[in-house]
Backbone as JSON, one array per atom type, in Angstrom:
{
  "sequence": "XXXXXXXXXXXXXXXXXXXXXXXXXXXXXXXXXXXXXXXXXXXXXXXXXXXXXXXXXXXXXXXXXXXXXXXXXXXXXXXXXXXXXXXXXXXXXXXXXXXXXXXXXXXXXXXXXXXXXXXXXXXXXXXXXXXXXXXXXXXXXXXXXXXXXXXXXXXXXXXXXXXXXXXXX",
  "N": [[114.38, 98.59, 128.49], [111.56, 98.35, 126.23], [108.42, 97.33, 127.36], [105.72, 94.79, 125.83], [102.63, 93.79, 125.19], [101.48, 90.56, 124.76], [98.93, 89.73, 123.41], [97.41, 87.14, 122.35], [99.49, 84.5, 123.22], [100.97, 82.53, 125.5], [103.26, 82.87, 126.69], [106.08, 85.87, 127.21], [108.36, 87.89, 126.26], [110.26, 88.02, 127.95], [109.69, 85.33, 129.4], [110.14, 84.14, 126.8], [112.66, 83.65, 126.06], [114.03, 82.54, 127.92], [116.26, 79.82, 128.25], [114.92, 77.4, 128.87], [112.4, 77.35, 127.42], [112.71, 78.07, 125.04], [112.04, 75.64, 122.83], [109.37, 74.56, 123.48], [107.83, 77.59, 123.18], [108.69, 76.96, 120.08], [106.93, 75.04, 119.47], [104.52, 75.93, 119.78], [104.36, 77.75, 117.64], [104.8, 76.61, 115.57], [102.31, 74.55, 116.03], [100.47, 75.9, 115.58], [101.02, 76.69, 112.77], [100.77, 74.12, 111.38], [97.96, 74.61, 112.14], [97.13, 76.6, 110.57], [97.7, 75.73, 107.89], [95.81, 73.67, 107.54], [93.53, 74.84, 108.02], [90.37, 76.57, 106.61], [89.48, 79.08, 107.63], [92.13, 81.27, 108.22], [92.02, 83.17, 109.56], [91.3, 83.41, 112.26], [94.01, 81.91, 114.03], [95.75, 83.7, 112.79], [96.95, 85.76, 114.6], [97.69, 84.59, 116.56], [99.76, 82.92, 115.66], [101.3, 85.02, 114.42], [102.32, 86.58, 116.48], [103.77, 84.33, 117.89], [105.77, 83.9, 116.53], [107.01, 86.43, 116.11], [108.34, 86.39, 118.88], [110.06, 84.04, 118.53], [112.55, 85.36, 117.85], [113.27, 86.33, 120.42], [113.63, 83.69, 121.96], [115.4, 82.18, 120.4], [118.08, 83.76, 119.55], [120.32, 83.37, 118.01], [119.94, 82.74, 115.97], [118.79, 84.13, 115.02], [119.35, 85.67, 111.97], [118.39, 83.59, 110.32], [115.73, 83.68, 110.75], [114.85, 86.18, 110.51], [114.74, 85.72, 107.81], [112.52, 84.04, 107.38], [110.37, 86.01, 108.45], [110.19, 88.05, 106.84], [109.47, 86.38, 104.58], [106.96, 85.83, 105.76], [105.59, 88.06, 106.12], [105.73, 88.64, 103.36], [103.22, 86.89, 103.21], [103.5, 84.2, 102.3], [103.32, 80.91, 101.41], [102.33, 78.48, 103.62], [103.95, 75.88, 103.2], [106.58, 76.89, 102.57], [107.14, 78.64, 104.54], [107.36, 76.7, 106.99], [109.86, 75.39, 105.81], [111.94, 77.56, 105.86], [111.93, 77.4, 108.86], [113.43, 75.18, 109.14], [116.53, 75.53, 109.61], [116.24, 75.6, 113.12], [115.04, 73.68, 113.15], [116.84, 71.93, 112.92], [119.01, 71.61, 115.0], [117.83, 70.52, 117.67], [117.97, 68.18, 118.6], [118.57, 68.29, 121.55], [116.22, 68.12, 122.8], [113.91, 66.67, 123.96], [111.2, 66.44, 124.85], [110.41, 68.11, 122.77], [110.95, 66.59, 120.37], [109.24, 64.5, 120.75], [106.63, 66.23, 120.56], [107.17, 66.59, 117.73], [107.0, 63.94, 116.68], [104.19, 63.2, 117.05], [103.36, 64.99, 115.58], [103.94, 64.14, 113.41], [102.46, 63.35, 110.66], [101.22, 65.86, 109.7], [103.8, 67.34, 109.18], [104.24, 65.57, 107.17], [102.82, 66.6, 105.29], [103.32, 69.3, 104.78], [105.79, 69.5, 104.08], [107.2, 66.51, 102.29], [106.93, 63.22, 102.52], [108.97, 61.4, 103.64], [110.66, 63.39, 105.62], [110.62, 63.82, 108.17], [111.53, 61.75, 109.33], [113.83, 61.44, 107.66], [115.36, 64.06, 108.82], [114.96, 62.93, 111.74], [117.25, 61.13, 111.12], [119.22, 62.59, 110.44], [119.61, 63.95, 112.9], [119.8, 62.27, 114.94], [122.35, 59.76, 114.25], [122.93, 57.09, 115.11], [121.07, 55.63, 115.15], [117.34, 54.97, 114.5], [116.06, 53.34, 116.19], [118.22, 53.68, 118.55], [116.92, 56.35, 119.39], [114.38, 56.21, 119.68], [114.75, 54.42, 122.28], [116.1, 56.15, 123.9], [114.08, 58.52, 123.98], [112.14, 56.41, 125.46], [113.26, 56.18, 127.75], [113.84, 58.6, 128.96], [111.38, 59.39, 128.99], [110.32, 57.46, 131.05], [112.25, 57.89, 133.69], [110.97, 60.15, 134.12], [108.66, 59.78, 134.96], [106.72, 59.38, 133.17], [104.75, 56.91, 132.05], [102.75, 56.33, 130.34], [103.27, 57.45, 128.15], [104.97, 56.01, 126.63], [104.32, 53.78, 125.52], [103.05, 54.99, 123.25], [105.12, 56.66, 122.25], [106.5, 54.61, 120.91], [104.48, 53.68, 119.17], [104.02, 55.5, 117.42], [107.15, 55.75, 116.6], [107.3, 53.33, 115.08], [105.46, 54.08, 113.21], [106.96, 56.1, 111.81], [108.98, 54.82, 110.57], [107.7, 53.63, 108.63], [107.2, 55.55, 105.71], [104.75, 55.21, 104.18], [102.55, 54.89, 105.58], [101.48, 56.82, 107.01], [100.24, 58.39, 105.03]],
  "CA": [[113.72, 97.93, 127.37], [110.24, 98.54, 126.32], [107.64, 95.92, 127.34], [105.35, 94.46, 125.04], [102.0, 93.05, 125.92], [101.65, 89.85, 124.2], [97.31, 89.11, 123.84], [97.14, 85.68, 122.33], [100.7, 83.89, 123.14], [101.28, 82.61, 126.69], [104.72, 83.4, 126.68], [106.36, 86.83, 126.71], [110.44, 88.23, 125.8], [111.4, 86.87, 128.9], [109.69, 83.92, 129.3], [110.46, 82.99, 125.32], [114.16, 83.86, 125.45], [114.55, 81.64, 128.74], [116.23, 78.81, 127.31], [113.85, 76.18, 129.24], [111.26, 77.66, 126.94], [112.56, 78.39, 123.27], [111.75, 74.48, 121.93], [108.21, 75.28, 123.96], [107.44, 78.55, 122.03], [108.78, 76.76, 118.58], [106.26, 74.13, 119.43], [103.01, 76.86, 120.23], [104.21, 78.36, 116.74], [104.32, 75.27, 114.67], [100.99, 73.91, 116.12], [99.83, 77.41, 114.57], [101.26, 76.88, 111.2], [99.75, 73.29, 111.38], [96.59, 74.94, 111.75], [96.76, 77.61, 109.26], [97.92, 74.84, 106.59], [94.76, 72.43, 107.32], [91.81, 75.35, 108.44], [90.11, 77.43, 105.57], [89.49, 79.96, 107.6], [93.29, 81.37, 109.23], [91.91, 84.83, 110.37], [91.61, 83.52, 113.97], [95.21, 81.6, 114.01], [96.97, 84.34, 112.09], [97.21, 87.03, 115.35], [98.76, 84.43, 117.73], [101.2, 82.96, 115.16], [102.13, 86.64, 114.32], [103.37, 86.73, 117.83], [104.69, 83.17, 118.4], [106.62, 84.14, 115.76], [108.16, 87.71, 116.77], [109.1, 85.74, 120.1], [111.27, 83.07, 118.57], [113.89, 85.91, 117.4], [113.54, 86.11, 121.62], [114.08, 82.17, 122.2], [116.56, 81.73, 119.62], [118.64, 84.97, 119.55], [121.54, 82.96, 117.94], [119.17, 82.19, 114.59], [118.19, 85.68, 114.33], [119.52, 85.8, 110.92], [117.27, 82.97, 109.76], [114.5, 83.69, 111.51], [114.53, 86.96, 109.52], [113.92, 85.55, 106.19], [111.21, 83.58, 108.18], [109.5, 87.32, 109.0], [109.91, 88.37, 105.71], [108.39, 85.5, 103.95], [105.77, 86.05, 106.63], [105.31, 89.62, 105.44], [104.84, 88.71, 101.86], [101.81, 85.76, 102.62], [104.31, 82.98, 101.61], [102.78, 79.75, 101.67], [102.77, 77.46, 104.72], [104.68, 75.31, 103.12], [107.85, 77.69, 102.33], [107.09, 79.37, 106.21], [107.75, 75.75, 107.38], [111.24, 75.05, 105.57], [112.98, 77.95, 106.49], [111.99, 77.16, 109.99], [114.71, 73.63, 109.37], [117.76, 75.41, 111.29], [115.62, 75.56, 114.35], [115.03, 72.1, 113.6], [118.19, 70.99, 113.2], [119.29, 71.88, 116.87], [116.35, 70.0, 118.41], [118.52, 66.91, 119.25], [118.72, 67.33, 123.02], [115.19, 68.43, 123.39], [113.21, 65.49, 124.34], [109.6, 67.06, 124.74], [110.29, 68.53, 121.41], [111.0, 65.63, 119.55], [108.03, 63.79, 121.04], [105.69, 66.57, 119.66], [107.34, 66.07, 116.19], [106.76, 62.65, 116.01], [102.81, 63.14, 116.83], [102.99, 65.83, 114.18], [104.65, 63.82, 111.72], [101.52, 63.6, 109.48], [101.18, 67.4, 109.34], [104.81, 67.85, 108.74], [104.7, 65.15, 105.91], [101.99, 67.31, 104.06], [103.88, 70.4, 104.32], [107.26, 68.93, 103.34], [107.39, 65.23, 102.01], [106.66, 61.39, 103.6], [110.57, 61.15, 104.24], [111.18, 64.74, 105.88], [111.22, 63.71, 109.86], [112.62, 60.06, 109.06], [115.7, 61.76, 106.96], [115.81, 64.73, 110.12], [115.94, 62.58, 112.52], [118.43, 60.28, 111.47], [120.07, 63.04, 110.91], [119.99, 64.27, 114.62], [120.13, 60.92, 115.87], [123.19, 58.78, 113.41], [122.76, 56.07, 116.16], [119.46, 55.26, 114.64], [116.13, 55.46, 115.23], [115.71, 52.43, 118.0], [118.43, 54.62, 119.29], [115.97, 57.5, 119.77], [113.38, 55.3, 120.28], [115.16, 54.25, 123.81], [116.58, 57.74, 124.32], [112.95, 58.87, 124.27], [111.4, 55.84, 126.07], [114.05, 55.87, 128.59], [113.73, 59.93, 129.18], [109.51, 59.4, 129.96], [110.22, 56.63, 132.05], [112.42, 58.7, 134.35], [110.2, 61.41, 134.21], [107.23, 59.26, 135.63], [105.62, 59.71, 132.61], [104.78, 55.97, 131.51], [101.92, 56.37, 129.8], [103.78, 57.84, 127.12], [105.82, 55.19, 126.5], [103.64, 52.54, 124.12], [102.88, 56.33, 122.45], [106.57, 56.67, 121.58], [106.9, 53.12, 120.12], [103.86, 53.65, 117.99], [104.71, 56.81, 116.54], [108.58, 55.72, 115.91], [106.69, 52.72, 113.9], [104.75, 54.87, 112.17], [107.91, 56.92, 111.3], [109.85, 53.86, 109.94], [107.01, 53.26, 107.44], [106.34, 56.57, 105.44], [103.21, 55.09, 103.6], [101.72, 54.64, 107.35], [101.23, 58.58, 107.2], [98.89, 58.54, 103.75]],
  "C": [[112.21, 98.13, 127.49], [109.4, 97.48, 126.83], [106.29, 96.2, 126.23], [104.1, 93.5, 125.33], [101.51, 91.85, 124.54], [99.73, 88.89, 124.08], [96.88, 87.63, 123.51], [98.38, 84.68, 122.77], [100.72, 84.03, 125.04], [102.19, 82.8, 127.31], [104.88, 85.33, 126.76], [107.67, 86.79, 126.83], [111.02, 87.63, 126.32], [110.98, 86.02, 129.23], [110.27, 82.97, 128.12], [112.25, 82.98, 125.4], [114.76, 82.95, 126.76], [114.83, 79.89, 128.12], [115.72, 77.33, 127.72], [112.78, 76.51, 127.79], [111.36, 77.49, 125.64], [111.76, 77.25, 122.79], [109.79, 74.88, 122.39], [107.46, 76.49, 123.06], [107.18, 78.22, 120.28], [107.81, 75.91, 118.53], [104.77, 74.7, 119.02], [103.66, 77.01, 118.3], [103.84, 77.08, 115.67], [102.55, 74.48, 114.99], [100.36, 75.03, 115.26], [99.71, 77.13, 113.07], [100.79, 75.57, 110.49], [98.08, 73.5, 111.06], [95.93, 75.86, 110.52], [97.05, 76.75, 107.56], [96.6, 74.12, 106.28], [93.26, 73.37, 107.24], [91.44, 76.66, 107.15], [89.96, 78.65, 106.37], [90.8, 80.67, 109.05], [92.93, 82.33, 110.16], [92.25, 84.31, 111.65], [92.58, 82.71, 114.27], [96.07, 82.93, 113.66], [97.74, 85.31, 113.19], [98.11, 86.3, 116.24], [99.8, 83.88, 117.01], [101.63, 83.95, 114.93], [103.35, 86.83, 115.53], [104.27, 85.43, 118.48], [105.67, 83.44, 117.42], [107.62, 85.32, 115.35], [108.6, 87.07, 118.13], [109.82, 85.05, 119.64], [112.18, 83.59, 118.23], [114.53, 85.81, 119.31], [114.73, 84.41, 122.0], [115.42, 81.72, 121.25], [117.63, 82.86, 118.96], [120.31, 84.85, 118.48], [121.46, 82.48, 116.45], [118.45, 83.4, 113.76], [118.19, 85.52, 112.45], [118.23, 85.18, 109.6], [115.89, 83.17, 109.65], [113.99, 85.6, 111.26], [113.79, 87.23, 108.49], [112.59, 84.71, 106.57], [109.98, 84.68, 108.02], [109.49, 87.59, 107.6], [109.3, 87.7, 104.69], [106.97, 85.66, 104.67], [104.69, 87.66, 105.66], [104.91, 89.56, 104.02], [103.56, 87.56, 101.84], [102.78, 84.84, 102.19], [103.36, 82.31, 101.97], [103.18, 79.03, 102.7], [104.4, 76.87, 104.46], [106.17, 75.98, 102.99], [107.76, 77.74, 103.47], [107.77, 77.96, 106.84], [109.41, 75.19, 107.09], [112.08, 75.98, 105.75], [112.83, 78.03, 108.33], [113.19, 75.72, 110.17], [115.66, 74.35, 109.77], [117.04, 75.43, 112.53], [115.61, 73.84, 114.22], [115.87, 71.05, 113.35], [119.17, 71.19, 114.55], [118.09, 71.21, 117.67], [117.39, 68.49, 119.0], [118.18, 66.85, 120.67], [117.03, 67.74, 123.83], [113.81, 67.31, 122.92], [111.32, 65.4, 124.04], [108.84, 67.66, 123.19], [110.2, 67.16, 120.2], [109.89, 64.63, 119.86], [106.56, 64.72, 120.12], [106.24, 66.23, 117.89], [106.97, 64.84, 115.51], [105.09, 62.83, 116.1], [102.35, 64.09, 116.16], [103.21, 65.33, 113.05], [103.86, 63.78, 110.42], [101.21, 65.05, 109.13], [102.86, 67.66, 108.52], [105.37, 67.21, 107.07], [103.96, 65.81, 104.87], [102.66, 68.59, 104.18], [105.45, 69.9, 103.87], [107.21, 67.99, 102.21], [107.0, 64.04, 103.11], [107.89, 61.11, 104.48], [111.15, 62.56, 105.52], [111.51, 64.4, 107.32], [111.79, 62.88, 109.58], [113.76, 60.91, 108.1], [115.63, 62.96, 108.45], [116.03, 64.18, 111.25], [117.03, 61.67, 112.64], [119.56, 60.84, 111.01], [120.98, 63.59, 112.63], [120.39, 62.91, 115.66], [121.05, 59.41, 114.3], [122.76, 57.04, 114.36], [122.26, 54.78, 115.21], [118.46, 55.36, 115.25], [115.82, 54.29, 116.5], [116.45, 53.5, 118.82], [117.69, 56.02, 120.5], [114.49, 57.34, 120.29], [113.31, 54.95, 122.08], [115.48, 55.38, 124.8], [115.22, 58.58, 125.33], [111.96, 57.83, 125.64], [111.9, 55.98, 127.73], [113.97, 57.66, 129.8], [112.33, 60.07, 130.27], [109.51, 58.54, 131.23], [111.01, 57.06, 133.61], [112.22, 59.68, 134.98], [109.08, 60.99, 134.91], [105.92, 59.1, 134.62], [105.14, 57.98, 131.53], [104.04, 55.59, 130.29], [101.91, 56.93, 127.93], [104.97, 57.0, 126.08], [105.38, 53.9, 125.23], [103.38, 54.27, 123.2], [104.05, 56.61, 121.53], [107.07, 56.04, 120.83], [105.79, 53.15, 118.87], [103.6, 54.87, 117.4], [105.83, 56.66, 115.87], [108.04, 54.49, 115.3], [106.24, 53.43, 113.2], [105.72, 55.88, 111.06], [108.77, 55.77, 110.38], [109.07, 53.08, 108.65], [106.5, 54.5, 107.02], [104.49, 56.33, 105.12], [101.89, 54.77, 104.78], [101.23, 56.04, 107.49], [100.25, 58.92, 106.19], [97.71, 58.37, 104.36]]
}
């Protein structure tokens, strides 16, 4: 296989396609597409999402298909906002990834201006039927095992913030 030197993206083939990493990579790309939605000028975003975004066919080899029409919307200049919704099968597999779903919730105001107010609050109660305290504990319960405590009042006032859209305006 050829190698591929990768200049803005800290990842490469085989770090992104290691499946510690994919949610990791989808995270670097989305902070990207975050930025290219909010900053007038994308030029200096556009080179490393280019490549966080030929790596996730790596990381997610099983989404290829999707993650096609992804590249090809890419290729014509689509709008953020389109680039962002066919990224939802990636983010409907996100359930058991913990780290992931923590950045989502402290994105949730980015993700409600490229979607809707409702868009994470209806995703994750799809991923989590339970409910959201559910995921709430899931999450609190995850950091607190991890050593990471500090993250823990962070989690609680983010999943408030999620249970009131108009908290995101």
């Amino acid at each position: 296989m050829q190698s591929r030197v990768y200049f803005y993206s800290p990842f490469s083939r085989e770090t992104a396609s290691d499946p510690k990493n994919r949610f990791l990579v989808f995270s670097f790309l989305l902070s990207d597409l975050f930025l290219l939605f909010t900053l007038p000028q994308k030029q200096s975003i556009l080179p490393r999402f280019k490549e966080h975004s030929a790596l996730l066919l790596f990381a997610f080899p099983e989404k290829r298909e999707h993650l096609y029409a992804f590249h090809e919307a890419l290729l014509f200049d689509s709008p953020e906002k389109e680039l962002f919704s066919l990224l939802d099968p990636l983010l409907q597999i996100s359930r058991d990834e913990k780290h992931f779903l923590f950045f989502l919730l402290k994105h949730q105001k980015e993700i409600s201006l490229l979607t809707h107010s409702t868009y994470l609050y209806t995703l994750l109660h799809k991923l989590y039927p339970e409910g959201l305290s559910f995921l709430q504990d899931l999450l609190c319960d995850f950091f607190h095992k991890k050593g990471f405590y500090s993250l823990i009042p962070e989690v609680k006032q983010w999943m408030s913030l999620l249970n009131t859209p108009k908290a995101l305006s």
